[in-house]
N, C-alpha and C positions, 0 to 999 in steps of 0.2 A: 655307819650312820643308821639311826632307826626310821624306820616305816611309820605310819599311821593312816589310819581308813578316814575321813570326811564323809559325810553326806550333808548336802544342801537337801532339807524335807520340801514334799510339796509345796506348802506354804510360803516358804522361802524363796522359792521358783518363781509361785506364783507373785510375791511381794517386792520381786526384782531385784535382791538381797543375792545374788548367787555371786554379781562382781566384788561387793562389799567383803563377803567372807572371803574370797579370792585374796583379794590388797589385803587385807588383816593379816593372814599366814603370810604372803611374799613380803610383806612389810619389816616382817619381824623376821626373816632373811629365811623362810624356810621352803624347798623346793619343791614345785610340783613336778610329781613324777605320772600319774594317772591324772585322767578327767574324763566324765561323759556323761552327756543329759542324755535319761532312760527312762523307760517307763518301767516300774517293776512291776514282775510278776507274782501272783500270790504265793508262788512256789520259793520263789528269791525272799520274799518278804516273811513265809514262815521259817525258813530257816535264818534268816538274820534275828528275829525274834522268840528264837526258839528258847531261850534260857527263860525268856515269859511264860511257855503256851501253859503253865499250869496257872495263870494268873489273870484275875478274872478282867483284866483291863487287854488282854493279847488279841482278842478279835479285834477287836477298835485299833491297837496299833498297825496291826496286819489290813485292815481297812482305810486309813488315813494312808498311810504307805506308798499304796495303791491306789490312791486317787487322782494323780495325777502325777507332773514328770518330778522326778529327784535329779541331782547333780552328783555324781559319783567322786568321790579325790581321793589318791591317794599322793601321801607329803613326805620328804625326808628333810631328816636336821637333826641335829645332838638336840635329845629331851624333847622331839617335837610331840612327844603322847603328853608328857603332863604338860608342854606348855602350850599346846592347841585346849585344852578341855579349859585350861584358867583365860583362853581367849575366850572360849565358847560361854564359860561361863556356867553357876550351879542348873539343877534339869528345871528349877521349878524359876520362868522371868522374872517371878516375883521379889523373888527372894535373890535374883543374881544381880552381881555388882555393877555398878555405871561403869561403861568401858568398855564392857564385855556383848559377846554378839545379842547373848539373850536377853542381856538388865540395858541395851541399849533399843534395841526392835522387839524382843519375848513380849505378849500377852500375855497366855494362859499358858500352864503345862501339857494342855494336848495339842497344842500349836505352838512348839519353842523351837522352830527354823531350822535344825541343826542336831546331827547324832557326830559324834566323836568316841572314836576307841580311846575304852580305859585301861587298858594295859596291854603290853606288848604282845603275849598270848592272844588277846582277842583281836588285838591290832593285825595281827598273823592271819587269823580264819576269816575275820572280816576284809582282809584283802585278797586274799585266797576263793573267797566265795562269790564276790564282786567282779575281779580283774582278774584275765588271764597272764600269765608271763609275758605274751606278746605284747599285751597293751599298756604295759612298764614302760617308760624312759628310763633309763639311765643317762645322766650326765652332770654335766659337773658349770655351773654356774660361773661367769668369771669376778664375781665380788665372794666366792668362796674364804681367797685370803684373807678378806676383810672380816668376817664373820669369824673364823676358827683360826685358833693358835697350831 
């Protein structure tokens, strides 16, 4: 089964949208294995951002970040990386689909509710850097048979 990282952004926190992204993923039968409302820190924040820091928009992300509490997930399920991002929807609300977390509650692109791993590599270091092993679940769902062959 694949992994993937979630985060509910500030925003999202604060717009009470953390249950909403929750039901979307379980809906669509995929498992929570991690959760945790945190505050991060600037040190957590630069390194989840670091593929930015040469990019003149990284302080602001690393400042938004930071502003208040995030919702930490990590999800298993077959294909759960590409088909969490087509829930989440394109980065920019404007331009993302009805349906989708961000073309349904997204504003603007410095307030789009939600970060999701885009490939499994990042999916890896983004849960790697977030979650410890201990704060994993493993287990096993009992509508599993229903969902996979």
């Amino acid at each position: 089964m694949e992994r993937t990282f979630l985060m509910v952004k500030p925003d999202g926190v604060q717009r009470n949208l953390v249950g909403e992204v929750i039901r979307r993923l379980e809906s669509k039968g995929f498992t929570l294995v991690g959760l945790k409302l945190m505050n991060v820190s600037r040190e957590l924040a630069e390194k989840h951002y670091d593929v930015h820091k040469e990019r003149p928009f990284f302080s602001g992300l690393v400042d938004f970040i930071t502003s208040g509490p995030v919702v930490a997930t990590v999800w298993e399920g077959d294909g759960v990386i590409a088909s969490a991002r087509k829930i989440i929807g394109a980065t920019n609300p404007l331009t993302a689909e009805p349906g989708t977390i961000r073309g349904d509650y997204g504003v603007s692109i410095g307030r789009n509710l939600i970060h999701g791993s885009d490939a499994p590599e990042t999916a890896q270091y983004e849960i790697n850097l977030w979650f410890t092993q201990e704060e994993l679940v493993s287990w096993q769902p009992t509508l599993t048979p229903w969902l996979y062959e």
